[in-house]
N, CA, C and O atoms as a GROMACS GRO file, in nm:
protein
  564
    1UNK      N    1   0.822  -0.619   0.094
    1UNK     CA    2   0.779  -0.620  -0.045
    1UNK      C    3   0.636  -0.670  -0.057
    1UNK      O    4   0.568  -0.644  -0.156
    2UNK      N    5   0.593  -0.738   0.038
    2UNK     CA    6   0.475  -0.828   0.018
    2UNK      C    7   0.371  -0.707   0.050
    2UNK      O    8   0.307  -0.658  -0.044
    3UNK      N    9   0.356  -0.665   0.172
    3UNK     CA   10   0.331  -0.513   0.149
    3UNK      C   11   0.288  -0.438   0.040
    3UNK      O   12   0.188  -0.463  -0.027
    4UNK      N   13   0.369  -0.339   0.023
    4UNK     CA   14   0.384  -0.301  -0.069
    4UNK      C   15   0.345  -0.313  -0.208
    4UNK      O   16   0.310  -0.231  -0.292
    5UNK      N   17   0.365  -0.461  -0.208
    5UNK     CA   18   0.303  -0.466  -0.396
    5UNK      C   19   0.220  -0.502  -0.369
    5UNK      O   20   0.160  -0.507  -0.477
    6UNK      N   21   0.123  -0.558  -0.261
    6UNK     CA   22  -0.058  -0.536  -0.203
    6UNK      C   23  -0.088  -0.411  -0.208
    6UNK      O   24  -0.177  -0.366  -0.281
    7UNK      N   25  -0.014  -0.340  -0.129
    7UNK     CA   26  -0.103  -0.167  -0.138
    7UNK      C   27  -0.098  -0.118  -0.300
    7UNK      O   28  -0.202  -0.082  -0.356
    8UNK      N   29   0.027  -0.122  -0.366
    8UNK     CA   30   0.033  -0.044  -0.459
    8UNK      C   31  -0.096  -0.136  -0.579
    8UNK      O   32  -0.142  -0.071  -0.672
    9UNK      N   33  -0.138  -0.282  -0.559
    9UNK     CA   34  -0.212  -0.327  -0.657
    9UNK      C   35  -0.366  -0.280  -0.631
    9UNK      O   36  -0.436  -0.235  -0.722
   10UNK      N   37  -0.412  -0.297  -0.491
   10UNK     CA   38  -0.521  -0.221  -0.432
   10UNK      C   39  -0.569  -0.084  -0.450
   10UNK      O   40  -0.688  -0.054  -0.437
   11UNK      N   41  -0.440   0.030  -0.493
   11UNK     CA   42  -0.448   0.122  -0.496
   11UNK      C   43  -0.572   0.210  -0.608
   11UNK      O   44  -0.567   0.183  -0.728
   12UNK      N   45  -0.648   0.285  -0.570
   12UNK     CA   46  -0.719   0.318  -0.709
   12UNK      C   47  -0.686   0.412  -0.819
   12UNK      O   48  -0.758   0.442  -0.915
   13UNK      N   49  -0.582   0.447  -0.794
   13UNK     CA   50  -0.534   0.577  -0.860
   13UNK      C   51  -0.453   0.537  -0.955
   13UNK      O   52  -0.409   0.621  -1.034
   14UNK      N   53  -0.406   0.365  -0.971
   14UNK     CA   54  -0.329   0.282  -1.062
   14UNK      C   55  -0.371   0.169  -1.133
   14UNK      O   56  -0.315   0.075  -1.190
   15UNK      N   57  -0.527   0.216  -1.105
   15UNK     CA   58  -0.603   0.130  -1.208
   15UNK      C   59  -0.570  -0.005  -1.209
   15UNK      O   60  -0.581  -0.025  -1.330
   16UNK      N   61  -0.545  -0.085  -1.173
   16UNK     CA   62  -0.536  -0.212  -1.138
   16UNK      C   63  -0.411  -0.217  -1.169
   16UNK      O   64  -0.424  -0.292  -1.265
   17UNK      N   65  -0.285  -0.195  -1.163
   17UNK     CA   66  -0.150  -0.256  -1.184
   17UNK      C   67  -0.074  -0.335  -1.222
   17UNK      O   68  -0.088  -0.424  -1.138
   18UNK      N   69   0.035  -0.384  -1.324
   18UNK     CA   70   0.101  -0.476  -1.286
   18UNK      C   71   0.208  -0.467  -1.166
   18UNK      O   72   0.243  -0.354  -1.131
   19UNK      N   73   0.252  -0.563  -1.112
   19UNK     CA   74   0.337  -0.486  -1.025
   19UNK      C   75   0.430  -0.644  -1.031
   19UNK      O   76   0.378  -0.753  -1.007
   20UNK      N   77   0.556  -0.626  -1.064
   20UNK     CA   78   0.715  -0.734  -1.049
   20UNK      C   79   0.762  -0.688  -0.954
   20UNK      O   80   0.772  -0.573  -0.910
   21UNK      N   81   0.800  -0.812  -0.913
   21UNK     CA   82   0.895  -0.846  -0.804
   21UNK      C   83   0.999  -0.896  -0.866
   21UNK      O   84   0.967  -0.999  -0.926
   22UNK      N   85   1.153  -0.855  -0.883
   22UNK     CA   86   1.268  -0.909  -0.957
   22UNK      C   87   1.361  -0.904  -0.817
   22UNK      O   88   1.367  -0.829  -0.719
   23UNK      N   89   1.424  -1.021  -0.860
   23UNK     CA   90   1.519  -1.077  -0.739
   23UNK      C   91   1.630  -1.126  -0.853
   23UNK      O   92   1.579  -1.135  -0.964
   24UNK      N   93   1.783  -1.161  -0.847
   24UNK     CA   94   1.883  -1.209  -0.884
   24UNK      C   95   1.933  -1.268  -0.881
   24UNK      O   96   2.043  -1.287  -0.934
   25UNK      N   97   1.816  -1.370  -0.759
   25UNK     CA   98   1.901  -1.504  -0.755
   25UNK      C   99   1.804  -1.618  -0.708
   25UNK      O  100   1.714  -1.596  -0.627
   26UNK      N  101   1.824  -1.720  -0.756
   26UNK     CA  102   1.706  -1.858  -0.792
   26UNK      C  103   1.699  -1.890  -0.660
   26UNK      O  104   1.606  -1.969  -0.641
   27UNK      N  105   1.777  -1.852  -0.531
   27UNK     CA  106   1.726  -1.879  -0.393
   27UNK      C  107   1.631  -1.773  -0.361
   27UNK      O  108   1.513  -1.805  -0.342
   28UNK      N  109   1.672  -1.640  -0.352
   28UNK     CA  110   1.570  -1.572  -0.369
   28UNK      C  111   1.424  -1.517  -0.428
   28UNK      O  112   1.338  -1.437  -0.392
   29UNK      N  113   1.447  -1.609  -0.543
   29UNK     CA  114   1.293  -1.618  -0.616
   29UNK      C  115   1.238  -1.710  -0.534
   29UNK      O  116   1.117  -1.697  -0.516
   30UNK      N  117   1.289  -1.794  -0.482
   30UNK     CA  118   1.214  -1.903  -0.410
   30UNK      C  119   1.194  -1.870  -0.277
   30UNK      O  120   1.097  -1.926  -0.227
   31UNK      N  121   1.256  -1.799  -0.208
   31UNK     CA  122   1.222  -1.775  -0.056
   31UNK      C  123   1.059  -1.647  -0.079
   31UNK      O  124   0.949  -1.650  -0.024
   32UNK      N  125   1.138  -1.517  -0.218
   32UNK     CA  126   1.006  -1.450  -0.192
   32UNK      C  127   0.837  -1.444  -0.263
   32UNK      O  128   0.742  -1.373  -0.231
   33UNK      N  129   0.853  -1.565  -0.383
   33UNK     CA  130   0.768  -1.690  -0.372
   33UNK      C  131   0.720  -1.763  -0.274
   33UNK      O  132   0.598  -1.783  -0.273
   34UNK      N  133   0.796  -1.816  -0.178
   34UNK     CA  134   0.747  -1.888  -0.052
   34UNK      C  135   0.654  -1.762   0.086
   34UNK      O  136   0.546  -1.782   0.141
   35UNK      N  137   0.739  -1.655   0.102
   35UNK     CA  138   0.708  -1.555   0.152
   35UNK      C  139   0.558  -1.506   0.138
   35UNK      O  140   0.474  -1.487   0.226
   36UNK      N  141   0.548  -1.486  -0.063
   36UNK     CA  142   0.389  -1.380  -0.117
   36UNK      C  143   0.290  -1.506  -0.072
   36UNK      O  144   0.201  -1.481   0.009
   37UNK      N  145   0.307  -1.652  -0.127
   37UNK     CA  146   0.206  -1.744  -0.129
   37UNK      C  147   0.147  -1.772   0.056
   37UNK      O  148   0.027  -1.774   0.086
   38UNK      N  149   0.249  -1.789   0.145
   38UNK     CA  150   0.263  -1.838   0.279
   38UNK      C  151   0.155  -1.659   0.321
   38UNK      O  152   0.098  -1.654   0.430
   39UNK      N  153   0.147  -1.564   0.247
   39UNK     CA  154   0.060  -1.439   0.338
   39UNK      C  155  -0.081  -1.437   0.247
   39UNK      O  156  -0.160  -1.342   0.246
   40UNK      N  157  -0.095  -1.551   0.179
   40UNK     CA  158  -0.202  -1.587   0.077
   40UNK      C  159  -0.242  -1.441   0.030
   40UNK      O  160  -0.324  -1.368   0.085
   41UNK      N  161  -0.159  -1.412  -0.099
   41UNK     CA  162  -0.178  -1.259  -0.144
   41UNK      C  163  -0.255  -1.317  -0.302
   41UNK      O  164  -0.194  -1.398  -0.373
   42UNK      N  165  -0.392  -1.262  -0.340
   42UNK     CA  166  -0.446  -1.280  -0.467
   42UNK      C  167  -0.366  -1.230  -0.567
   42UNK      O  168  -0.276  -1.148  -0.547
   43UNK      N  169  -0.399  -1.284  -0.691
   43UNK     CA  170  -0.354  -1.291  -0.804
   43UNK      C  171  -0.254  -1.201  -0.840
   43UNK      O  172  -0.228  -1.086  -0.876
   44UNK      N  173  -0.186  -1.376  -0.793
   44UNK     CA  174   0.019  -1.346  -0.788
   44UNK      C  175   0.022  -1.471  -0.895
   44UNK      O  176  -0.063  -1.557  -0.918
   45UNK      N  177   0.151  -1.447  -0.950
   45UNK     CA  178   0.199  -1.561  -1.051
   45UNK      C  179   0.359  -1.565  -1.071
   45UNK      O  180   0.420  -1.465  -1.111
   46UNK      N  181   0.412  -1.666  -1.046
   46UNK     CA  182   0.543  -1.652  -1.059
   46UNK      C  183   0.599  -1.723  -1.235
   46UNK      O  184   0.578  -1.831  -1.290
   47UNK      N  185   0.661  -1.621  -1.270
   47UNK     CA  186   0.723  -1.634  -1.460
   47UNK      C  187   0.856  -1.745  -1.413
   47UNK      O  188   0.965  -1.723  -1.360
   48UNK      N  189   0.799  -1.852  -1.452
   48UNK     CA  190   0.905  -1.986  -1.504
   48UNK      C  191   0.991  -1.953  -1.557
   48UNK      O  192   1.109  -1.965  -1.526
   49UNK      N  193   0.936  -1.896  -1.666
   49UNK     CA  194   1.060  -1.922  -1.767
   49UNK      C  195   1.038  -1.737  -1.885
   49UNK      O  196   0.951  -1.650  -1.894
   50UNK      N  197   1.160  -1.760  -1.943
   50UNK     CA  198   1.165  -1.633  -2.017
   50UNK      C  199   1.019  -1.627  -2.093
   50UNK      O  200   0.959  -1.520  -2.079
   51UNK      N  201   0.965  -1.713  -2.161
   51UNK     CA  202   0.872  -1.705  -2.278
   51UNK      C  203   0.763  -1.670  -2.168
   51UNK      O  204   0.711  -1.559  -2.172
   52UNK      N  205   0.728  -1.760  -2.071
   52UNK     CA  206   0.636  -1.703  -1.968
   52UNK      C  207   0.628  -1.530  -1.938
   52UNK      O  208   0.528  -1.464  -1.965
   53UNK      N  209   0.711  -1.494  -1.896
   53UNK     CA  210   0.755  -1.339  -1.856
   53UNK      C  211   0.682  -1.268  -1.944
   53UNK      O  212   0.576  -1.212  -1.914
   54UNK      N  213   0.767  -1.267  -2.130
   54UNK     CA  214   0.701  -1.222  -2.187
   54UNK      C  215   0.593  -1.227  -2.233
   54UNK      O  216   0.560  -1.129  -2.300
   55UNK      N  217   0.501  -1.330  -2.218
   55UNK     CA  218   0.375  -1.384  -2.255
   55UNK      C  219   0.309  -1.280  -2.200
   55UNK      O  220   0.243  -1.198  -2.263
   56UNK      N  221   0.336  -1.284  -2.013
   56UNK     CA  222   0.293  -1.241  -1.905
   56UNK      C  223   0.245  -1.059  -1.939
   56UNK      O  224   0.133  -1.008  -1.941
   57UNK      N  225   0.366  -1.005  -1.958
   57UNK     CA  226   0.416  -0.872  -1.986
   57UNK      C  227   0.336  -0.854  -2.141
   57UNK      O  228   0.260  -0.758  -2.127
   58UNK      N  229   0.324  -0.909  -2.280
   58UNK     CA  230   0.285  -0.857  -2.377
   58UNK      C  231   0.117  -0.855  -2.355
   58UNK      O  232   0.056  -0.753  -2.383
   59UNK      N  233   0.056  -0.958  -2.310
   59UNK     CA  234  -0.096  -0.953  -2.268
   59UNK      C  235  -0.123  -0.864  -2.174
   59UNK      O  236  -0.239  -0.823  -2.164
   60UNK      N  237  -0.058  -0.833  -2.116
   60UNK     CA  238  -0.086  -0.699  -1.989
   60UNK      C  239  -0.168  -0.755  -1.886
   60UNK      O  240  -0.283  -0.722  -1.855
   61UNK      N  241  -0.087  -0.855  -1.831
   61UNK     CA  242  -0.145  -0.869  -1.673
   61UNK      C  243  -0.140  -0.811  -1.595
   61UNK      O  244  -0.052  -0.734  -1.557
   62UNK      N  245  -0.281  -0.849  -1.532
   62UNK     CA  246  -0.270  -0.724  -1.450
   62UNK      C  247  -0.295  -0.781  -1.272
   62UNK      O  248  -0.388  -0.780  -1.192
   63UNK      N  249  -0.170  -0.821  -1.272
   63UNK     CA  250  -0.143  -0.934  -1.138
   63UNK      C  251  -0.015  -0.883  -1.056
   63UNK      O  252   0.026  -0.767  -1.071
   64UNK      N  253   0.054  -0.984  -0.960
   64UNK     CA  254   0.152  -0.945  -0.892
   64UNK      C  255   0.258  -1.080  -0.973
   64UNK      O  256   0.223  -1.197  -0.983
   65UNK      N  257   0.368  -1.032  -1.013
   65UNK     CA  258   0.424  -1.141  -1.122
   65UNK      C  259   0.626  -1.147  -1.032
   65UNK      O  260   0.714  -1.062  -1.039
   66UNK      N  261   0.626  -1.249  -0.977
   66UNK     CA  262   0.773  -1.298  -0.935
   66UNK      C  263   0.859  -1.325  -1.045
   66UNK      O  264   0.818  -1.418  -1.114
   67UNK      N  265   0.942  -1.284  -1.076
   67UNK     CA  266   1.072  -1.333  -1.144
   67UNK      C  267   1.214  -1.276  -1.145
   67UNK      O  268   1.255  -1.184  -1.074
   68UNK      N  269   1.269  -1.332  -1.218
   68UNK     CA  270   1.446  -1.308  -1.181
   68UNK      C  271   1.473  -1.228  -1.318
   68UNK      O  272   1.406  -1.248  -1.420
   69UNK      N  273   1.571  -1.141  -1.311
   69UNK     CA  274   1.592  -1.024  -1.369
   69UNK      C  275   1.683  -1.090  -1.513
   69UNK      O  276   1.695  -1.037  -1.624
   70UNK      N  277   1.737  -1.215  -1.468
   70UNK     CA  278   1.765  -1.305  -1.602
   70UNK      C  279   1.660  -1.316  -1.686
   70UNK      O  280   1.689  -1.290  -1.803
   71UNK      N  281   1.534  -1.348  -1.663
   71UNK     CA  282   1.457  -1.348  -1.739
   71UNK      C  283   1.429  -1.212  -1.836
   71UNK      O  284   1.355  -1.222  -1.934
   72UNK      N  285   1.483  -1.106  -1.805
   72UNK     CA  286   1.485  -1.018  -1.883
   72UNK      C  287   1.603  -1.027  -2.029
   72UNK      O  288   1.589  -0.976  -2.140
   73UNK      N  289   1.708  -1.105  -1.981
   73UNK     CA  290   1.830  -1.099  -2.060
   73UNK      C  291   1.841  -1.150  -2.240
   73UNK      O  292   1.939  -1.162  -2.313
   74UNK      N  293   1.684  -1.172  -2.269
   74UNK     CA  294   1.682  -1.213  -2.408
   74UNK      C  295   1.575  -1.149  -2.482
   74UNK      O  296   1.526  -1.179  -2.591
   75UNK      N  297   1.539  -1.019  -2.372
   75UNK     CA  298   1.381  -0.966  -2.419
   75UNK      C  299   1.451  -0.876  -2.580
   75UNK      O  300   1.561  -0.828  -2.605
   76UNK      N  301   1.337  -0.886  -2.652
   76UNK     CA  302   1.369  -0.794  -2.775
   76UNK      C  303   1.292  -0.682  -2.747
   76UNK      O  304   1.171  -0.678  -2.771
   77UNK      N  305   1.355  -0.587  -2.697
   77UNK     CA  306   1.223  -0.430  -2.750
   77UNK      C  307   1.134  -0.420  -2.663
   77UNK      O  308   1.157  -0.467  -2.552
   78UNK      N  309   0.962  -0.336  -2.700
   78UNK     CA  310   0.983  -0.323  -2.554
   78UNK      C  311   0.850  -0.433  -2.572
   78UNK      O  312   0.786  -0.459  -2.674
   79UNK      N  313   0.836  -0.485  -2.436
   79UNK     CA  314   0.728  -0.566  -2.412
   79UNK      C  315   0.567  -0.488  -2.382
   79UNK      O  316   0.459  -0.519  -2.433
   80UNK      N  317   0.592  -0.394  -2.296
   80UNK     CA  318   0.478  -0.358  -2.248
   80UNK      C  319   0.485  -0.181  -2.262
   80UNK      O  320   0.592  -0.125  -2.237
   81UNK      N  321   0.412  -0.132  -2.287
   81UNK     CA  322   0.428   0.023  -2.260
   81UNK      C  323   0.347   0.072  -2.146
   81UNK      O  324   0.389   0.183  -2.110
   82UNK      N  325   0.266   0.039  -2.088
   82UNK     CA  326   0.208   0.055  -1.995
   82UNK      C  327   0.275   0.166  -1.891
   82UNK      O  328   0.394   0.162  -1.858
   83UNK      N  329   0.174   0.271  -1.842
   83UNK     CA  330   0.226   0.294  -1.752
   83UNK      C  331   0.236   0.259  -1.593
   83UNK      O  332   0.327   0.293  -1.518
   84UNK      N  333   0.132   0.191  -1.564
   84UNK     CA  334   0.078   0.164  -1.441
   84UNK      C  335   0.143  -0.016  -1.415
   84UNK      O  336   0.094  -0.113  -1.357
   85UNK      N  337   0.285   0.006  -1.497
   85UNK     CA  338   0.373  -0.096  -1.437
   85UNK      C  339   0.478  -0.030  -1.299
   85UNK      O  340   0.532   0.080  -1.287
   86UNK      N  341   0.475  -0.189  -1.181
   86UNK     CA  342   0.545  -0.082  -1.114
   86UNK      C  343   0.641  -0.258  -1.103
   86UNK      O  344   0.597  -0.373  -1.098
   87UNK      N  345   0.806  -0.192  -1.105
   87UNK     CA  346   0.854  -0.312  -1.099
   87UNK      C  347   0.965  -0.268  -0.943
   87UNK      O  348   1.033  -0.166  -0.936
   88UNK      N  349   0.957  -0.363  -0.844
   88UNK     CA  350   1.063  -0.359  -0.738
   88UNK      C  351   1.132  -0.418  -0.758
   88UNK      O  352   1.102  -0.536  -0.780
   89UNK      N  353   1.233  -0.388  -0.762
   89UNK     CA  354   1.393  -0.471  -0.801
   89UNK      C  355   1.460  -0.506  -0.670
   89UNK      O  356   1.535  -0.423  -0.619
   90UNK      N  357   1.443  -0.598  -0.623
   90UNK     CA  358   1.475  -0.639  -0.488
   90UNK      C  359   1.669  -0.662  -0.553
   90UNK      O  360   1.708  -0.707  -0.661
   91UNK      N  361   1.741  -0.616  -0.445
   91UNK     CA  362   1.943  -0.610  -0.425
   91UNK      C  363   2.000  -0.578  -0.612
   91UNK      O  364   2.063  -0.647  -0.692
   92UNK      N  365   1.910  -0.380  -0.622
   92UNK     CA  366   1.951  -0.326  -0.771
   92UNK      C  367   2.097  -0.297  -0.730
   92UNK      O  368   2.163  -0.247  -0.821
   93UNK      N  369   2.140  -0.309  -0.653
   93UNK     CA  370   2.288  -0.256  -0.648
   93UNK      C  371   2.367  -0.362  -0.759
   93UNK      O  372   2.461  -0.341  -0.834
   94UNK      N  373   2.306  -0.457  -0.741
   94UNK     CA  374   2.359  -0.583  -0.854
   94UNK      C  375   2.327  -0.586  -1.010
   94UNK      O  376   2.380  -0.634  -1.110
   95UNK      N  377   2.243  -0.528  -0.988
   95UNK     CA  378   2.156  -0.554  -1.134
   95UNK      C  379   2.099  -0.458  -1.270
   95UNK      O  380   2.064  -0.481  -1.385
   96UNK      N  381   2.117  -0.315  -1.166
   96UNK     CA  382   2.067  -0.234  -1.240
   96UNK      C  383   2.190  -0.101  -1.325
   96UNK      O  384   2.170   0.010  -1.374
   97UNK      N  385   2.272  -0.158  -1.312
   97UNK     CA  386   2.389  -0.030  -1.395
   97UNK      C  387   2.419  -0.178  -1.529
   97UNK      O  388   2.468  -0.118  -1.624
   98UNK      N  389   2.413  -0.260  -1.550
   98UNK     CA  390   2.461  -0.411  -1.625
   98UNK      C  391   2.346  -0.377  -1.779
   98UNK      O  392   2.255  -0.294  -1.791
   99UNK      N  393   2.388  -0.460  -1.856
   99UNK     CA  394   2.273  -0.501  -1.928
   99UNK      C  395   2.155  -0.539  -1.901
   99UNK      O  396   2.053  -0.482  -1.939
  100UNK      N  397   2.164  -0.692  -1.799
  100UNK     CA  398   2.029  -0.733  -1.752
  100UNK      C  399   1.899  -0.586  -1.776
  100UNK      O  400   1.800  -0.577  -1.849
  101UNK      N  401   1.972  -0.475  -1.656
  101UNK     CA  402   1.898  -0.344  -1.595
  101UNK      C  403   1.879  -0.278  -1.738
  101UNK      O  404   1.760  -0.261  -1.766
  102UNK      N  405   1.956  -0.242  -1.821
  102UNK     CA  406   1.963  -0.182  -1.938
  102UNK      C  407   1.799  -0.285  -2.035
  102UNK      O  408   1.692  -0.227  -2.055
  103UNK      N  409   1.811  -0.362  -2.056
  103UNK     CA  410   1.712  -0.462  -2.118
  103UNK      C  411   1.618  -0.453  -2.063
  103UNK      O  412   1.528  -0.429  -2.143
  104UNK      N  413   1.568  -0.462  -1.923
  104UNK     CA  414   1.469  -0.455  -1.808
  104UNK      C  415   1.393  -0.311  -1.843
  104UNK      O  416   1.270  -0.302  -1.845
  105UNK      N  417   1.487  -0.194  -1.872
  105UNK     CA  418   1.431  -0.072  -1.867
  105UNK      C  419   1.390  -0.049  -2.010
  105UNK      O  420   1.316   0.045  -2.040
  106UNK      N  421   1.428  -0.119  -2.082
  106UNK     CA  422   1.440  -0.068  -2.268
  106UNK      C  423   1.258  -0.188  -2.285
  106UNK      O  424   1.180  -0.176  -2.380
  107UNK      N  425   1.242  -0.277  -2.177
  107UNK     CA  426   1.124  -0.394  -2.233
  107UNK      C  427   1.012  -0.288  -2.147
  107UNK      O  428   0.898  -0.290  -2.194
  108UNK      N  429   1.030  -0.216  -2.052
  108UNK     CA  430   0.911  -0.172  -1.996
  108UNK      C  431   0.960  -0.033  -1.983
  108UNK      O  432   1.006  -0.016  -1.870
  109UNK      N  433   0.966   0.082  -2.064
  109UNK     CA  434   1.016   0.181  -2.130
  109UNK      C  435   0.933   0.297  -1.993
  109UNK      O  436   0.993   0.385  -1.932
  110UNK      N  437   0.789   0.261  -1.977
  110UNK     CA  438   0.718   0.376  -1.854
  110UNK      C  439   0.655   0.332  -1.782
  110UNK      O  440   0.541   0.370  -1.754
  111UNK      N  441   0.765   0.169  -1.693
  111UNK     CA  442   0.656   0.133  -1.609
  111UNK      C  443   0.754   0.261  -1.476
  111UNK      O  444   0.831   0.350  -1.515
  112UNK      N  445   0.718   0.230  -1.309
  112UNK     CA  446   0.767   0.340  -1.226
  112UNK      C  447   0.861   0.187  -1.198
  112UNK      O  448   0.822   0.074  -1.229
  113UNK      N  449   1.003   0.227  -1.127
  113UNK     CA  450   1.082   0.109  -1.127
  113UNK      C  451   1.160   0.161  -0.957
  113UNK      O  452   1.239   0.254  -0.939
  114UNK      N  453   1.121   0.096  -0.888
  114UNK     CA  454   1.180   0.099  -0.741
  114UNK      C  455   1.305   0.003  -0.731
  114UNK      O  456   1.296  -0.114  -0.770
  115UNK      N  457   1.435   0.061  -0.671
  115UNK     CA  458   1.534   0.002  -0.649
  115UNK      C  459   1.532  -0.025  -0.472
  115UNK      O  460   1.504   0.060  -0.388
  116UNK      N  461   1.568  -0.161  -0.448
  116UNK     CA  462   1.603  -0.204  -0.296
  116UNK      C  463   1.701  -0.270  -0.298
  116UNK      O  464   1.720  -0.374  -0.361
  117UNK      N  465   1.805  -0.187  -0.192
  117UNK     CA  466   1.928  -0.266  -0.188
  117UNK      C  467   2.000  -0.227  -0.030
  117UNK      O  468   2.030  -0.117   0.016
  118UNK      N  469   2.011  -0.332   0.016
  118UNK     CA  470   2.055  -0.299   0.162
  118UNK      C  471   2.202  -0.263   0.179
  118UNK      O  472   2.258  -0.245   0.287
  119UNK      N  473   2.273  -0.252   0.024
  119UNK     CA  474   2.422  -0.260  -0.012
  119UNK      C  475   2.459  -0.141  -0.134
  119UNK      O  476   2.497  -0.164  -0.249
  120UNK      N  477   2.438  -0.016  -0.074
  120UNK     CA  478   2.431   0.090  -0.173
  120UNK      C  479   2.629   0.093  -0.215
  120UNK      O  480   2.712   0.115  -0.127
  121UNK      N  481   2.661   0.068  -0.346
  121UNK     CA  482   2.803   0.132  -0.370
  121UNK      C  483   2.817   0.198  -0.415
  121UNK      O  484   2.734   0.239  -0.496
  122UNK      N  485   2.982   0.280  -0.385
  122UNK     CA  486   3.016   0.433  -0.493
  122UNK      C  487   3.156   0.410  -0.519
  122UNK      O  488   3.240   0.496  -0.492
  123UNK      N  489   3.176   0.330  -0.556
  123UNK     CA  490   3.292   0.316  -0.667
  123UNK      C  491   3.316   0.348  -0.779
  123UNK      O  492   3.220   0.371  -0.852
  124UNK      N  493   3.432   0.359  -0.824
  124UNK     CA  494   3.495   0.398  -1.008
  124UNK      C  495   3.415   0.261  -1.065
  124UNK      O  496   3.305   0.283  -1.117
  125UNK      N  497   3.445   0.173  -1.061
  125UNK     CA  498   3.330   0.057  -1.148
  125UNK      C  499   3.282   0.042  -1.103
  125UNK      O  500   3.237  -0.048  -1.174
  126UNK      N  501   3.199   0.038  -0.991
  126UNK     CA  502   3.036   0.011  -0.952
  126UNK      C  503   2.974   0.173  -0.889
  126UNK      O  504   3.025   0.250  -0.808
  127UNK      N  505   2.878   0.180  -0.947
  127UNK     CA  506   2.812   0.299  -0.848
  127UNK      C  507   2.631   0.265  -0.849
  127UNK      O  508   2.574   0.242  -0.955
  128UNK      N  509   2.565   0.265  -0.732
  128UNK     CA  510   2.473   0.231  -0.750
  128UNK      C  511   2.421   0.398  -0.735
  128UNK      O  512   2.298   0.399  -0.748
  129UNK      N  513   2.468   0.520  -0.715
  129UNK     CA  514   2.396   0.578  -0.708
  129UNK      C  515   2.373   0.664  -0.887
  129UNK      O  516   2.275   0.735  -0.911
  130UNK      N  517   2.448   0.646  -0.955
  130UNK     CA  518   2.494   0.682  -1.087
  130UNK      C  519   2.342   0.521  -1.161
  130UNK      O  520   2.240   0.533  -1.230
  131UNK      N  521   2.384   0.441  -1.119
  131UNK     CA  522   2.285   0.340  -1.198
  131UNK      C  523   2.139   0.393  -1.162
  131UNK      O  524   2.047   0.416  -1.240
  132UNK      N  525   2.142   0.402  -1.071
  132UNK     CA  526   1.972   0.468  -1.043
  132UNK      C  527   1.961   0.648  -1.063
  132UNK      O  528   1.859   0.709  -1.094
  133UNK      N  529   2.039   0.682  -1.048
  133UNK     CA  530   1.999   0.830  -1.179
  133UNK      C  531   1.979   0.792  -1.348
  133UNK      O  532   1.901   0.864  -1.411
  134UNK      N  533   2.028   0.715  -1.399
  134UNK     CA  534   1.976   0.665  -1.521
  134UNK      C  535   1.836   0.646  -1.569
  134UNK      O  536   1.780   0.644  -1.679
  135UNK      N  537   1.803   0.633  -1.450
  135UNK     CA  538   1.640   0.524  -1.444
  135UNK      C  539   1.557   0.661  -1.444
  135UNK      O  540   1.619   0.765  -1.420
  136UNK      N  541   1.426   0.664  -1.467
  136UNK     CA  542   1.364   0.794  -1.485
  136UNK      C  543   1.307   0.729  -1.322
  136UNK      O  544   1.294   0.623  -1.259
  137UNK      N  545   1.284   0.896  -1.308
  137UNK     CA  546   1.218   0.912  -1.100
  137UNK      C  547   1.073   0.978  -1.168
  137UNK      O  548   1.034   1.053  -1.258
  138UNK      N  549   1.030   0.901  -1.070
  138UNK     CA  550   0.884   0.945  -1.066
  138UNK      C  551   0.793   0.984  -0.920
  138UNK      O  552   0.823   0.909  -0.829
  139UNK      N  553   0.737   1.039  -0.901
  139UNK     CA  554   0.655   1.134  -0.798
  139UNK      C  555   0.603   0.986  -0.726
  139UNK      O  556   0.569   0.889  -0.794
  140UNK      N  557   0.604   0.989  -0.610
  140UNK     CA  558   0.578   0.917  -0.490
  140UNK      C  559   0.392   0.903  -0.509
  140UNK      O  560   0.305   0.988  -0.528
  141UNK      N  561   0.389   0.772  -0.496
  141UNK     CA  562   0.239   0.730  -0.531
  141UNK      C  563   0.164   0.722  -0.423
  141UNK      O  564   0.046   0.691  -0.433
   0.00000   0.00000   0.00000
């Protein structure tokens, strides 16, 4: 991921980017927090808290922004319209068929939204491949 949301912020064809990193769990915000800072990656910021997020998201930063997909769970409407949001959803098999994912997609309506999950399911109540056809696909950057 650290990767990745370096190339895609570097990139020129995306005009300077926002680019999220969403994780689902408060160990994991903290390991890939420890991870971006420990490869000293420029202007990264990790969202504390919900009001942060949206602060973050309505001013249109244009940074690499860590947070947990809870922080989406009280957004009203959409935050940002932007298109040259790109959000990685680090283990969507969890997160993205739920509300949290539903709220996440309704606050940033056309950012491009990458799912990673090392735990793809296809079950009658869970399907991760049904949750990510929901999500609009977009052409490889």
């Amino acid at each position: 991921m650290v990767f990745a949301a370096q190339k895609l912020r570097l990139h020129p064809a995306l005009h300077s980017p926002t680019v999220l990193i969403i994780v689902d769990r408060i160990d994991l915000d903290a390991q890939i927090s420890a991870t971006f800072h420990a490869s000293d990656i420029p202007n990264l910021v990790k969202a504390e808290s919900r009001s942060e997020l949206e602060t973050l998201l309505r001013q249109g930063t244009r940074k690499i922004i860590i947070t947990t997909i809870f922080k989406f769970g009280e957004a009203e409407g959409v935050l940002n319209e932007r298109q040259n949001i790109i959000a990685l959803v680090d283990e969507a098999h969890r997160t993205q068929e739920g509300d949290l994912g539903l709220k996440m997609r309704a606050a940033l309506p056309n950012a491009f939204l990458f799912g990673l999950t090392g735990t793809p399911i296809n079950r009658r109540d869970h399907n991760t491949f049904y949750a990510l056809a929901q999500t609009k696909t977009h052409a490889a950057i």
